[in-house]
C-alpha positions, -999 to 999 in steps of 0.1 A, spaced: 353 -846 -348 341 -840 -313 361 -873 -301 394 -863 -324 390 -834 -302 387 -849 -269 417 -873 -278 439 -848 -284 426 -828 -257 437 -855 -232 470 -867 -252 479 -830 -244 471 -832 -208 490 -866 -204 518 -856 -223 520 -823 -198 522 -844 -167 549 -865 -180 567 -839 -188 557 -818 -158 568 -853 -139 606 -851 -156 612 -812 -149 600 -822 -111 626 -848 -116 652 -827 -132 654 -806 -103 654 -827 -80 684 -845 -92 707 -841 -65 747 -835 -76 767 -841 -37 799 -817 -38 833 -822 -54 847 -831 -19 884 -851 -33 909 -829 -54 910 -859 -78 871 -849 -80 877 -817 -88 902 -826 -114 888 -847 -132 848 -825 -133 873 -794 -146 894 -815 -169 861 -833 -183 848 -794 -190 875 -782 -209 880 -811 -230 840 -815 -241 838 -773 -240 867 -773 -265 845 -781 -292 830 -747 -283 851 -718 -280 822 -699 -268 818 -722 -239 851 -730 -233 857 -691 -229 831 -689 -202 844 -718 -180 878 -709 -181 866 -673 -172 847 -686 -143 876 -713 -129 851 -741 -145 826 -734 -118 792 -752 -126 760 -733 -133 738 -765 -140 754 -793 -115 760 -777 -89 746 -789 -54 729 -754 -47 695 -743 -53 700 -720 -82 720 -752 -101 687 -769 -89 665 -741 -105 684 -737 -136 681 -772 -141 644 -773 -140 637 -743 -158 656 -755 -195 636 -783 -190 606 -766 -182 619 -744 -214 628 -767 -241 597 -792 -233 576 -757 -242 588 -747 -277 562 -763 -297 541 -730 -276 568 -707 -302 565 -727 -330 598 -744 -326 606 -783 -324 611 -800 -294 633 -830 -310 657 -804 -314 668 -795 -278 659 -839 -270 647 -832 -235 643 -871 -226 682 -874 -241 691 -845 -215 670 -857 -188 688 -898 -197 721 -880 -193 713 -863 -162 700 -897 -145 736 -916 -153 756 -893 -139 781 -916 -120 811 -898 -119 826 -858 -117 837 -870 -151 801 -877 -162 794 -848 -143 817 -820 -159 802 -836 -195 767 -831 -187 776 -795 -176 790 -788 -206 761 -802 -224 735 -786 -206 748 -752 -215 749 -766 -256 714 -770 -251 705 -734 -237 730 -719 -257 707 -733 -288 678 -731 -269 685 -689 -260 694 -681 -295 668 -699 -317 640 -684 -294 652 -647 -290 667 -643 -329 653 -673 -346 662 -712 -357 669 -705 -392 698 -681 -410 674 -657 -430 698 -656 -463 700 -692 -464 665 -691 -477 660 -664 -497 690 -640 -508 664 -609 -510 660 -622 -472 691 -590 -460 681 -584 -429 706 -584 -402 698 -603 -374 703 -590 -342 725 -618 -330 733 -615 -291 770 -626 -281 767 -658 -272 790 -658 -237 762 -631 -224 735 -658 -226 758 -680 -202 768 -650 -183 736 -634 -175 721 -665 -168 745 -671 -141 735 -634 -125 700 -632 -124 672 -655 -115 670 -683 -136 632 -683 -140 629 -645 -149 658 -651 -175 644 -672 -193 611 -655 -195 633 -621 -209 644 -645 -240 615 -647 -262 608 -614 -282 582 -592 -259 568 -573 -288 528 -569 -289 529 -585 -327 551 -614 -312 524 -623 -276 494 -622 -309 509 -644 -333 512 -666 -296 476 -664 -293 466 -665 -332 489 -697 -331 468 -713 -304 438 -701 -320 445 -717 -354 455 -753 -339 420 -754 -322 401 -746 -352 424 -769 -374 420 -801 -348 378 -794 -353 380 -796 -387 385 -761 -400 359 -735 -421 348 -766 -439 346 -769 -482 360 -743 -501 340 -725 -531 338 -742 -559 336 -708 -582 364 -686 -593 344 -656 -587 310 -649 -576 291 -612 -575 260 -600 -556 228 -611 -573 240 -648 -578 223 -680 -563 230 -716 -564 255 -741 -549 286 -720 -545 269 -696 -532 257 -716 -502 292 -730 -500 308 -691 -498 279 -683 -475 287 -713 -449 325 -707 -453 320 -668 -441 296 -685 -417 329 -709 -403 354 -679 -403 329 -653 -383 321 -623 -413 284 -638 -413 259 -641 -394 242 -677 -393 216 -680 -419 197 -700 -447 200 -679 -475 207 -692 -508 213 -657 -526 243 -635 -527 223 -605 -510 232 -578 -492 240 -596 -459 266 -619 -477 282 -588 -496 288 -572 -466 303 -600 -450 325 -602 -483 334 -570 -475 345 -573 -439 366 -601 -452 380 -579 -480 390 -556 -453 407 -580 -432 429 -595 -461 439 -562 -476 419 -565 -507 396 -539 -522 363 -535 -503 336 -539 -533 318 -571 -520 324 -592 -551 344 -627 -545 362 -619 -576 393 -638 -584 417 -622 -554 393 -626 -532 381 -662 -538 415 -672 -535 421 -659 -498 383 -672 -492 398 -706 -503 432 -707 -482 428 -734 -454 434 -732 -418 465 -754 -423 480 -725 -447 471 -698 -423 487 -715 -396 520 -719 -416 518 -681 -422 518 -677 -384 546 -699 -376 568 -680 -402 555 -654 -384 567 -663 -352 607 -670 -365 600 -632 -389 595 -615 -355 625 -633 -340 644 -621 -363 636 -589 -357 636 -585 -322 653 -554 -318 645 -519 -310 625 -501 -339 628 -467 -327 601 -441 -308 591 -433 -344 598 -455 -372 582 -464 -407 571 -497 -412 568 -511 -454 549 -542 -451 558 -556 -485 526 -582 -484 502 -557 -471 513 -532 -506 512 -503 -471 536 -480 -456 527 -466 -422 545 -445 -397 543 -455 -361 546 -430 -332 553 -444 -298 538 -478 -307 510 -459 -326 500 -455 -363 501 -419 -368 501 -424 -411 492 -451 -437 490 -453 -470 489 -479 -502 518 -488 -517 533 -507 -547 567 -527 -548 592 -549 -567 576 -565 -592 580 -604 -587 602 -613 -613 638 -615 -621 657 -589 -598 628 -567 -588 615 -581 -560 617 -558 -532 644 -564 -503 642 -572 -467 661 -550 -447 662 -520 -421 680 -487 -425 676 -447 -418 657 -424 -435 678 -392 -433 663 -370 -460 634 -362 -492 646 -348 -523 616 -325 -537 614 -322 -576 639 -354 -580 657 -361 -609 661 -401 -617 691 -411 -623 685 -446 -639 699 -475 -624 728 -493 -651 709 -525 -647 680 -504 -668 701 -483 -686 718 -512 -702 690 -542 -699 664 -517 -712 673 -489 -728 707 -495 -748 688 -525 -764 658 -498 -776 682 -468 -780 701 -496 -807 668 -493 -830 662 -461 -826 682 -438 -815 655 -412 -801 636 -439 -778 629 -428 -742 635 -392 -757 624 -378 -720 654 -390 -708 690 -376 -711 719 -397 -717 749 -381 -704 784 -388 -703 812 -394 -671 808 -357 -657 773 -359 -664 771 -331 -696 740 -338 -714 752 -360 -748 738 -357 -782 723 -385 -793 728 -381 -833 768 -380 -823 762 -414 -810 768 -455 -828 746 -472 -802 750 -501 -818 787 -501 -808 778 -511 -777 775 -536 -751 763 -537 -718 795 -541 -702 812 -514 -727 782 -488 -724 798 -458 -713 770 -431 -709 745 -428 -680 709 -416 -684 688 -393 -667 652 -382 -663 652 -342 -652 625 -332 -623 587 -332 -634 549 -345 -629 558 -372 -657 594 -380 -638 593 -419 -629 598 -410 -594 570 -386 -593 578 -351 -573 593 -365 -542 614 -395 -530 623 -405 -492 660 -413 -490 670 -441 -465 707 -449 -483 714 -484 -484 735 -508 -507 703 -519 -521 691 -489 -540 661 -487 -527 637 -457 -517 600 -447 -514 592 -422 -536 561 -403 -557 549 -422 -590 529 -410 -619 514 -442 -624 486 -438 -597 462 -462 -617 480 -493 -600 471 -478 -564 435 -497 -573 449 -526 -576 448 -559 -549 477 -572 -560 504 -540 -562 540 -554 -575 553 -535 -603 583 -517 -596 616 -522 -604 622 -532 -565 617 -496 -549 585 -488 -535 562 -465 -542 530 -444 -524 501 -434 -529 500 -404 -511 530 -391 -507 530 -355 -501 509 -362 -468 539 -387 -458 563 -359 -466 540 -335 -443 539 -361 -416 573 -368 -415 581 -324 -415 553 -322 -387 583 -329 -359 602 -297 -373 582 -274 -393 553 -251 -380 535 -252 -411 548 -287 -431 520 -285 -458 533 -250 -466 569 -254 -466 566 -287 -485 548 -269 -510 570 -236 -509 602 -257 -520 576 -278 -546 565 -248 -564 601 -242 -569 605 -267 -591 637 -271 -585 661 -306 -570 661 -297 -532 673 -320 -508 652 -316 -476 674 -328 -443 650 -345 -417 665 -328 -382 659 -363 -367 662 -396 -387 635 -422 -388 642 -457 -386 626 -477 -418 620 -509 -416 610 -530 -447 594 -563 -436 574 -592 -453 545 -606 -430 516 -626 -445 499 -628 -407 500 -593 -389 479 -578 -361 458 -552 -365 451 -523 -342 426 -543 -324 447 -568 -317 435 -593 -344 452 -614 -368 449 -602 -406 465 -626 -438 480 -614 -468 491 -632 -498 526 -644 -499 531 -625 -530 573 -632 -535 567 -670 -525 590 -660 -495 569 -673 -466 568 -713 -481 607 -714 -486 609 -702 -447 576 -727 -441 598 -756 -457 625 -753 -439 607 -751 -405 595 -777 -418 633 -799 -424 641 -785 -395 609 -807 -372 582 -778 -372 549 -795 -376 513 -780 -377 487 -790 -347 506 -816 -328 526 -819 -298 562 -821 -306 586 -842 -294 
């Protein structure tokens, strides 16, 4: 293992100095000026004709009298030149494929320049390249929706002309430092990224446990193999035991912590299964990590909410900080339920909520119950177009289809109301919201997917006080004034809050560490796979 090590060790060295070698080449390539007309001609007409392909580059040359910004004999054509080499060679560091941008084609191209006609193409291709090159690393490779259709988040796509533009203003080198996301989250993955290819090239954490659960008190082989995988991954201390004793059920523990799952120090089934995940599936997670965070590199807001739907949690984050947490449960993974991917703004609570039940329910659910017997889901109304409370007796249910099923239902405000006492209104297409829920039992759970796609908290009259706490004196007490009411009140929040609901199966913690979760909608390996298609590849230098 050592000398696997060692031999990739100095494949990566050599590989840098070659490619070190061709960026000192790159820029050192040097273009004479245009001095003929006929020169001048022919580099302009050669740009517009390979540009029209483009009309986003074809824009920006005939805005800018087909100047070049690559092949140009100045210093700053020089230093642009270098640095997309420098750039595209470095990918693999972001967890993108170098085969994609093709360098050594570039750099070939660049060396057989003969002509201003050969010239004015390689111009043109050099700004393909970065215009590639600029998007995949600051909003991502892949189109989110492509992958999964509960993938709605809008990407915050720049105009492509800026890219071209601003490069031309600034200094090359600190341009293209300003393209990859600068989020904390985004630097850690970085790190995690580096971090996991080291530990996969020695070999990894070693054999998994044979045993679908194990519990304090136990002895025997799977107990050494548990104990010297929580050796490998750094919860235990190193050590000869052969028992599951307190030591190791700490360690479980500390492990339980850092996945998310509940603390008790028994490898039950959950938790055996994250024990068992591989280095090569961890590293995955971070790579989808990486192209998550792309696509979401945009501002979040001073204070935001964050729904991580892997991690079952909803925080809110002041200023970068976590100012409230708690559990959560979402969209059950099945059919329509699972819960979306999107961002939106949280504008108001309603206190003692009525549900109105979605039609998809109504009809799926309840018409096919209400047709054998009429006084099913009794605690809920069924009313008609202006919303006056129908009686059921008057009603041939079994007239009925789901498309012809003219009634609506609804639940009036109470403790047994599916939405609980309070729900946290961010209006969207999507019908989703946080809200109360009766059902705190499933709070307990390590796996928390149950809903019909909104999500749920566990304590959520403490996230109502946090989020009054910016306008009300007393937040506890006012929240409670309008509860005890017991009356539908719409509570306006004097300053929206950004939510953002997000699916990460590697996140960093507050101090600064990596943390898995299960990928619990199967998300994360569609996004993996097509990394994959697309030339991501796990360890290795790519190219």
């Amino acid at each position: 293992m050592a000398f696997s090590t060692r031999v990739t060790g100095q494949l990566l060295a050599r590989r840098s100095m070659i490619a070190g070698c061709a960026i000192a080449i790159a820029a050192a390539v040097a273009f004479a000026p245009l001095p003929a007309a006929a020169q001048v001609t022919a580099f302009k007409q050669a740009i517009a004709e390979t540009a029209a392909q483009d009309d986003d580059i074809a824009a920006f040359y005939r805005t800018n009298g087909y100047t070049p910004i690559w092949t140009g004999a100045g210093e700053e054509d020089r230093n642009r030149r270098a640095e997309l080499l420098r750039a595209i060679r470095s990918v693999a560091a972001h967890g993108l494929p170098v085969a994609r941008y093709d360098p050594e084609g570039l750099m070939n191209r660049l060396a057989s320049v003969r002509t201003a006609r050969d010239r004015g193409m390689v111009e043109v291709e050099m700004s393909r390249v970065f215009l590639k090159y600029a998007r995949d690393i600051q909003t991502g490779m892949l189109t989110p929706r492509s992958i999964d259709s509960a993938i709605v988040r809008e990407v915050p796509y720049r105009d492509r002309t800026s890219y071209l533009t601003g490069l031309s203003a600034a200094k090359p080198a600190a341009y293209f430092r300003s393209l990859p996301p600068t989020s904390m989250e985004y630097n850690a993955l970085i790190k995690e990224k580096v971090a996991m290819e080291r530990l996969l090239h020695s070999g990894g954490w070693g054999a998994t446990v044979p045993a679908k659960s194990l519990k304090p008190g136990e002895s025997g082989n799977a107990v050494i193999a548990l104990r010297n995988r929580l050796i490998a991954m750094g919860y235990l201390e190193r050590t000869n035991t052969r028992d599951y004793d307190a030591d190791m059920q700490a360690a479980v523990q500390q492990f339980q912590i850092a996945h998310g799952l509940n603390d008790d120090g028994v490898a039950g089934a959950a938790t055996m299964n994250q024990i068992n995940v591989g280095v090569e599936k961890r590293l995955q997670s971070v790579m989808v990590a990486l192209e998550r965070e792309r696509w979401f590199n945009t501002e979040r807001g001073k204070r935001h909410i964050l729904v991580n739907l892997p991690d079952f949690s909803a925080k809110i984050i002041d200023d970068d900080k976590l100012t409230f947490y708690t559990r959560s449960v979402i969209g059950a993974n099945r059919e329509d339920r699972p819960t979306p991917e999107f961002s939106d703004t949280m504008t108001h609570m309603v206190v003692n909520p009525s549900w109105y039940v979605p039609r998809s329910i109504v009809t799926k659910e309840y018409l096919p119950a209400l047709k054998r017997n009429r006084n099913a889901a009794s605690h809920i109304e069924i009313t008609d177009s202006r919303g006056r409370k129908v009686n059921r007796g008057a009603v041939d249910f079994s007239r009925y289809t789901e498309r012809t099923f003219p009634f609506a239902m609804r639940q009036p405000p109470s403790k047994s109301n599916a939405l609980g006492l309070v729900k946290f209104m961010f209006p969207n297409k999507y019908n989703i919201y946080l809200h109360d829920t009766p059902a705190k039992s499933l709070f307990s759970r390590d796996v928390r997917a149950f809903s019909h796609g909104c999500v749920r908290l566990a304590q959520p009259f403490d996230f109502a006080y946090e989020l009054l706490s910016k306008q009300e004196a007393d937040p506890k007490g006012y929240f409670q004034s309008v509860l005890r009411s017991r009356n539908e009140t719409k509570v306006e929040l004097d300053e929206p809050v950004p939510v953002h609901l997000i699916y990460r199966t590697a996140v960093t913690n507050a101090r600064g560490h990596t943390e898995y979760r299960a990928d619990v909608y199967g998300r994360d390996a569609k996004i993996w796979n097509a990394l994959s298609r697309a030339g991501v590849v796990l360890g290795a230098v790519q190219g």
